[in-house]
C-alpha positions, 0 to 999 in steps of 0.5 A, a space after each residue: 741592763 738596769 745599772 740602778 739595780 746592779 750598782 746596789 747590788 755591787 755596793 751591797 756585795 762589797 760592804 759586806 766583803 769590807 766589813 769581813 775584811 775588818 774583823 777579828 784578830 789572829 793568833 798564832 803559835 807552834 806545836 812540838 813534842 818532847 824532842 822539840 821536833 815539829 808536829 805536823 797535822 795536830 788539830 787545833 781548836 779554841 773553844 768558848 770558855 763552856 768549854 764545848 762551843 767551837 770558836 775557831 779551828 786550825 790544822 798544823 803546817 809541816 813545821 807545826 806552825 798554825 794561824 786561828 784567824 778572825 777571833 772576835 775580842 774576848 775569852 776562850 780555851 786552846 787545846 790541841 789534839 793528834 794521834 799518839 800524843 796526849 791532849 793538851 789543853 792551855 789555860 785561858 787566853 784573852 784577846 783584846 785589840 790585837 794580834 796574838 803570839 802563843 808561846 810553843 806548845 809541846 806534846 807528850 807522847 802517850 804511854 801505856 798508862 794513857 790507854 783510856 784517853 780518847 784523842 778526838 780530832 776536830 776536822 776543818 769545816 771545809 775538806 776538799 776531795 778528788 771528787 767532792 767537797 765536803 762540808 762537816 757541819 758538827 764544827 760550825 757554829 753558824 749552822 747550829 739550830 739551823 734546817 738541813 735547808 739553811 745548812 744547803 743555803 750556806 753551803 759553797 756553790 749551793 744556792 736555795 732560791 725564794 721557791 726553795 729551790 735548789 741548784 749547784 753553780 747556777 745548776 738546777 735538777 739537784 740529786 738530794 741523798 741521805 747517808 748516799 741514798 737518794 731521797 723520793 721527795 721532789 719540789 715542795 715536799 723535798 723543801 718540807 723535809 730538809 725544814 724539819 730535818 736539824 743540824 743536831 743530826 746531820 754530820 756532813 755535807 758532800 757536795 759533787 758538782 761533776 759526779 763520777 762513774 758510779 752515779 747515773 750518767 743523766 744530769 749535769 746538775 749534780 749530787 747533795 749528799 747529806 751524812 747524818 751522826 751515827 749514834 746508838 740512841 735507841 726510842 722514837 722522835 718526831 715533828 710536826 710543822 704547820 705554815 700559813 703564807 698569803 700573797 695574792 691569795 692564801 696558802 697554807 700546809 702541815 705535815 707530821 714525821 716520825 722515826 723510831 729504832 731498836 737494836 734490830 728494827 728502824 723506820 720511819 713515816 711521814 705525812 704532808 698536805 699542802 692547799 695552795 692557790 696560785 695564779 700566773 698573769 701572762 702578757 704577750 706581744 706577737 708579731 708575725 712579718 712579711 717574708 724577708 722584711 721587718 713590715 708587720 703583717 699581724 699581730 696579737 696583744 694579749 692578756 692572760 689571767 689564770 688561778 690555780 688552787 692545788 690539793 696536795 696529799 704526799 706520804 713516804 714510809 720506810 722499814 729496816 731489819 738487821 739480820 744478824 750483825 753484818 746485814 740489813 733488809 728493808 722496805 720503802 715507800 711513797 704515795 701522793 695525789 695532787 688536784 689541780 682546778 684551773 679557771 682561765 680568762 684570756 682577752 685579745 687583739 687582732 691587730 693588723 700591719 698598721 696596728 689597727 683592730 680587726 677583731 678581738 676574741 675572748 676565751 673562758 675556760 678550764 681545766 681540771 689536773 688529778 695526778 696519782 702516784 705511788 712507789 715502792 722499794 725492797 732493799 739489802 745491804 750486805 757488809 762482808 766485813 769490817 774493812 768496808 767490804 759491802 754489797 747494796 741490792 735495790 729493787 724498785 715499781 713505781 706507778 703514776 697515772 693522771 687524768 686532765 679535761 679542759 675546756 674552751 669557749 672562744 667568742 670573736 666580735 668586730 671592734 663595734 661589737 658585732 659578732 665577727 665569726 661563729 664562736 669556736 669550743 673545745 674540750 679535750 681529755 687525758 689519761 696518762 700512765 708511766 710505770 718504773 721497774 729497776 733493779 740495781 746492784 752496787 759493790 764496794 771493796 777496800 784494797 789495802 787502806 787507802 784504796 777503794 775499787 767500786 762495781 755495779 749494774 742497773 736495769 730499767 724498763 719505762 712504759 708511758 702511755 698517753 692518749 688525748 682527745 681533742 673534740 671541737 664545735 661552732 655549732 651542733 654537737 662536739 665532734 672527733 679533731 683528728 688533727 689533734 688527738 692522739 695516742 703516744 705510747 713510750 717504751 724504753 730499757 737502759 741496761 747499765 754498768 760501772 767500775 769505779 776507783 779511789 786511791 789516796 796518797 799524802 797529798 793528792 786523792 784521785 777517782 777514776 771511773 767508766 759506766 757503760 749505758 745501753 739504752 733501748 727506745 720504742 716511740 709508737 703515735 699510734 693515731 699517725 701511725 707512725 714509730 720510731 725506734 732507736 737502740 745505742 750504746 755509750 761510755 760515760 768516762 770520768 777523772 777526778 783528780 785533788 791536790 793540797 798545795 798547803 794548809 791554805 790551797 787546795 786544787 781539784 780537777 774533774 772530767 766527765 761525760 754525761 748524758 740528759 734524757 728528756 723527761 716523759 712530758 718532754 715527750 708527751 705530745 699532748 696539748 695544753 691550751 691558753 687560747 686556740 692561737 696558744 698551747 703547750 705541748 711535748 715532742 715526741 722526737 726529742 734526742 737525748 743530750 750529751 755533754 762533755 764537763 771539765 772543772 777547776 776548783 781552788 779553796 783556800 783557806 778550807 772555805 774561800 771556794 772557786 771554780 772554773 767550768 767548762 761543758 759542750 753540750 751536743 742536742 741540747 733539750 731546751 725550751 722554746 717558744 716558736 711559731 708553729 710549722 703546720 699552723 697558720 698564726 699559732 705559737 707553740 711552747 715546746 722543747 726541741 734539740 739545739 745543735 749545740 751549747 758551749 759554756 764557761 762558768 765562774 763560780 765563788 762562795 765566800 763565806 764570812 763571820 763579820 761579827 759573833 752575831 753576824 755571818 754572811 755568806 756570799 755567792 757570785 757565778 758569772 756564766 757565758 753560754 753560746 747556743 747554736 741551731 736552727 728551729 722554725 726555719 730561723 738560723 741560731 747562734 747567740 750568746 752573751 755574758 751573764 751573773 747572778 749574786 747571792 748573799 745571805 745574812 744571819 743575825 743570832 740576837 739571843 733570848 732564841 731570836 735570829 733573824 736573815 736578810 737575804 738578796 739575790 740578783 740575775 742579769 739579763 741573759 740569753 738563754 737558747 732563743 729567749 733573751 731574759 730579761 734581769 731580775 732580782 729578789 729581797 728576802 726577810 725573816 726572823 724566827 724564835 725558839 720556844 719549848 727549850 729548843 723543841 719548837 721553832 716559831 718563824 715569820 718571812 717574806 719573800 721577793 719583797 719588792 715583787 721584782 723576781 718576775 721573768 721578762 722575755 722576748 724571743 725572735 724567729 724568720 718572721 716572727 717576734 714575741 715578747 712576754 711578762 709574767 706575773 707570780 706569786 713570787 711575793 708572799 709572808 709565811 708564818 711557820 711553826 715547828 715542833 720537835 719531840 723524843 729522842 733528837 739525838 736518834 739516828 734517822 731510818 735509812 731514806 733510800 730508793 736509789 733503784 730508779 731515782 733517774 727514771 722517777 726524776 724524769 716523769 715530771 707533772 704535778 704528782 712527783 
């Protein structure tokens, strides 16, 4: 482990927790009604004297006691809201240098002449639930101006990494929604969409961790629901963003989003397009021993170059209709192509046991990637009632197809350059087709006023044909590799159904939950003449349970089982070559996964956020990198099923106000994972502590500036076979507004020091390899974002919700 980068890091970590630790004053005081009895729950807020910016708010204890902490020196207005009781507003209070005590502050009751007052209450920024953690941005500060992708970045336990990658606790393959209906866009488009969605439309976040029954049983990353305000503006608004970043090579994107609505019709349509180069810089050291022993037998040094420009054109449209007062009928749809060119350049070293040259080879080669894909949606919402009686129906077709040649030239000479055997070619073609179809029925009852009963059924039915050709020549003319080819056809139905349960008492909240999932599978390699079948059912059970201590501590609990099905290309056994010792290829034999989820959350202060996790994981899919079993001297990357998986995790996001121009937030998860197996005739059990920090600072400098300083750091740690080396990123950035708030003009720099480059080394029976890869993790983006129209308009219902599992599964460039 290098202590150089950890003691920084640590360092870093607890100067900003010092400077947090020293900031701000409290104030403090009681609320009581004309009786002089104590009111309890009354919102308490202070504002800047504009009389609308929140500084700093509090809720009221049972003896209506309340604490405003951490208010930076200056001047500011109070006032108190509760239900029943008229608004009071104070005068203006100062701080300066020191604590402050308010005298009491009584309440009148409202009378009937008060009928016109409207009581808002201000809701804290963090509220804790049985089964999710919700973050209301409308009373953050922090977040105004900000991207629903900054707004992500700050939330507790959600880190947004260099790539605009999103995961939660240290979790990847994050669910993204908007008001509860997932998004289509994936990657790249997903991170361009958040970009332009504001802080000035979104109401809240939600935050599930360990989703319930009524979500799909696949996937343990977890759920984002983002929830925008819900206005009656009418009219159209929009933006346009255009980027240009350069790291080894140049990249560059724009794209356009337009929403409009009336009283009757909603919709809304974007555009994208990317052209990005990109290259991976692979180095690998293989060692292959003799039987029993640590003697090497062979060996190859090799280094891989490969360039990638990538074309990318992505389309979603969407259309509502309101029938009537109580129902909604609309459309959606996507559409995307991605073009792929890689040109690769591989040299390498035959080394025998004493290290000496037997004979280099040298591959040129490449390899053309055209995915296509496209999806559409017919919806209906349905409200029986007022009371939030509702029913969702969602009917689902999505189509992707690609088409992939490559091509190989081998040359091998002897260490004096003669010829060493004849050269070898290769050329192979593809051509995949994955189809979704899913219907899906979701209904909603209130019992009384604090309960929820919740029902539901889905159906999906996946094909996915794949059929690669492999041809080869030394000399004469490219002939048939039957070892090689094949033909793989998919078929799979899940059949599935929920009943789900919320109750809410004064302080505890609960959820429980039991889905049902039939799953039907037909695995065919036609070539081999080889199918497999299997058919099962299984329950997927879930409990969420909340308690509020006091107005400082809350605790949660959840349970779950869950289950991780491997993705289409997991499965897809085509071959994806570097050299003809190196290939990528699926496996079409994977079982799904199932793993059992426990958690603990504690909260304290509404936005000091801990958690303690728990999940064993039976056939775990996990990536590899092994030695062939039917190949002499081959190494293959692949997925395969590990036995089992055992993890703890602790989790902590600690956000901070240093200064009225300074927040910070902070993210720790430490995490031991135990993997146990065996693959490639080599026995698996390992495991061993690991971490990753994360801190985020934002500096609001005025005249429309701000600017963010990010450091991000992950420990060496084990992962399956892979012994992953530490890595670590710093990031900057500085934006300025322009066009009075319309436009946003922004300058960045990721991974400064070019130190987020994965390192590894894996070991088998026989077998030792260890790799670097290089990347363009390194890059400066300048950005420009322009909003215009009504920004206050409610955005169109994003919605696909019918087949999102199946969609997040098929994998490749073109989702």
């Amino acid at each position: 482990m290098n202590y150089r980068l950890i003691c920084p890091a640590i360092v870093f970590f607890l100067f900003n927790s010092y400077l947090s630790a020293a900031r701000g004053h409290d104030i403090s005081g009681d609320v009581k009604d004309s009786k002089q009895e104590a009111v309890g729950t009354a919102n308490v807020v202070l504002l800047h004297t504009d009389g609308t910016t929140l500084a700093k708010s509090a809720i009221t204890d049972d003896a209506g006691v309340f604490i405003l902490e951490d208010v930076a020196d200056g001047k500011y207005l109070l006032k108190v809201t509760m239900l029943g009781y008229v608004t009071y507003s104070g005068e203006e209070i100062t701080v300066e240098g020191k604590d402050m005590r308010l005298p009491t502050i009584n309440l009148e009751a409202k009378s009937n002449k008060l009928k016109e007052v409207t009581i808002r209450g201000q809701k804290p920024l963090i509220e804790i639930h049985a089964d999710k953690l919700v973050m209301n941005v409308e009373n953050s500060i922090v977040s105004t101006g900000s991207t629903a992708l900054e707004i992500l970045a700050r939330a507790p336990g959600v880190n947004v990494d260099q790539n605009d990658n999103i995961s939660i606790k240290g979790r990847q393959g994050v669910n993204v929604m908007i008001d509860g209906k997932s998004m289509v866009l994936s990657g790249t488009d997903l991170a361009n969409m958040l970009k332009s969605m504001q802080s000035s439309n979104i109401c809240q976040v939600e935050i599930i961790s360990n989703p319930g029954a009524k979500y799909d049983a696949a996937g343990v990353a977890g759920i984002i629901n983002i929830r925008t305000k819900r206005d009656k503006n009418m009219g159209m608004n929009g933006s346009a963003h255009a980027s240009y970043a350069q790291g080894v090579y140049p990249k560059y994107n724009a794209g356009l989003n337009l929403n409009y609505r009336n009283k009757k019709l909603s919709g809304y349509v974007s555009y994208n397009y990317a052209r990005r180069w990109w290259f991976n810089h692979l180095k690998l050291d293989r060692r292959f021993f003799a039987p029993n022993s640590d003697v090497v037998q062979f060996a190859y040094v090799q280094d891989n170059f490969m360039k990638m420009p990538i074309d990318n054109h992505s389309g979603t449209f969407g259309l509502d209709y309101s029938i009537g007062k109580r129902t909604i009928i609309g459309i959606a749809g996507t559409a995307g192509t991605t073009m792929i060119d890689k040109v690769t350049s591989n040299t390498s070293q035959a080394l025998n046991g004493s290290n000496q040259l037997i004979y280099d080879f040298v591959t040129d080669g490449g390899q053309t990637q055209e995915y296509y894909n496209y999806s559409a949606n017919a919806n209906m919402r349905h409200r029986f009632n007022d009371k939030g009686e509702n029913l969702n129906i969602d009917l689902d077709y999505a189509r992707y197809w690609n088409e992939s040649v490559q091509n190989l030239a081998t040359k091998y000479t002897n260490a004096d350059g003669s010829q060493y055997q004849p050269s070898y070619f290769m050329l192979s073609e593809m051509y995949g087709l994955t189809q979704i179809r899913a219907l899906k029925a979701d209904y909603t009852l209130p019992i009384q006023t604090q309960a929820t009963f919740e029902a539901g059924i889905k159906s999906t039915y996946v094909t996915s044909d794949n059929e690669p050709l492999f041809y080869e020549k030394t000399t004469g003319d490219y002939s048939l590799d039957l070892k090689r080819s094949n033909h793989f056809i998919y078929r799979e139905n899940i059949n599935a159904g929920y009943l789900n349960y919320n109750r809410k008492w004064e302080k505890w909240s609960t959820q429980l939950g039991l889905r049902m999932e039939n799953t039907n599978v037909e695995a065919k390699q036609v070539t081999l003449d080889s199918t497999y079948n299997t058919a099962y059912t299984q329950l997927f059970p879930s409990l969420a349970v909340q308690r509020t201590l006091s107005d400082k501590h809350d605790l949660g609990v959840t349970l779950s089982r869950r289950i991780q099905r491997p993705n289409y290309q997991q499965l897809n056994p085509f071959k994806f070559f570097i050299d003809n010792t190196t290939y990528k290829a699926g496996y079409p034999y994977l079982r799904p996964a199932l793993t059992y989820a426990a958690e603990l959350s504690h909260t304290f202060k509404k936005k000091f956020v801990t958690t303690l996790s728990y999940s064993i994981t039976n056939d775990n899919i996990t990536q590899v990198v092994q030695p062939s079993e039917t190949e002499d001297s081959v190494t293959v990357q692949t997925d395969k099923n590990l036995a089992q998986v055992n993890s703890f995790s602790l989790s902590a996001s600690y956000p901070f106000q240093v200064t009225k121009w300074w927040s910070n937030m902070n993210n720790f998860t430490g995490w031991y994972s135990h993997f146990s197996g065996f693959l490639a005739n080599t026995n698996l059990s390992n495991g061993s502590p690991a971490f990753s920090v994360y801190t985020n600072n934002n500096f609001t400098l005025g005249k429309g500036f701000r600017a963010e300083l990010t450091f991000w750091y992950q420990s060496r740690q084990v992962y399956g076979f892979f012994d992953l080396g530490a890595m670590w990123t710093l990031g900057a950035g500085i934006q300025k507004n322009v066009f009075n708030d319309n436009g946003t003009i922004r300058l960045n720099a990721n991974d400064i020091f070019w130190k987020g480059l994965p390192r590894a080394s894996s070991v088998y029976t026989a077998y030792k390899e260890d790799f670097t890869v290089k990347r363009e993790s390194r890059q400066v983006s300048l950005t420009f974002s322009y909003r215009f129209g009504n920004r206050k308009l409610q955005p169109t219902r994003r919605r696909n919700s019918g087949a999102d599992d199946e969609k997040s599964r098929v994998g490749g460039a073109g989702t």
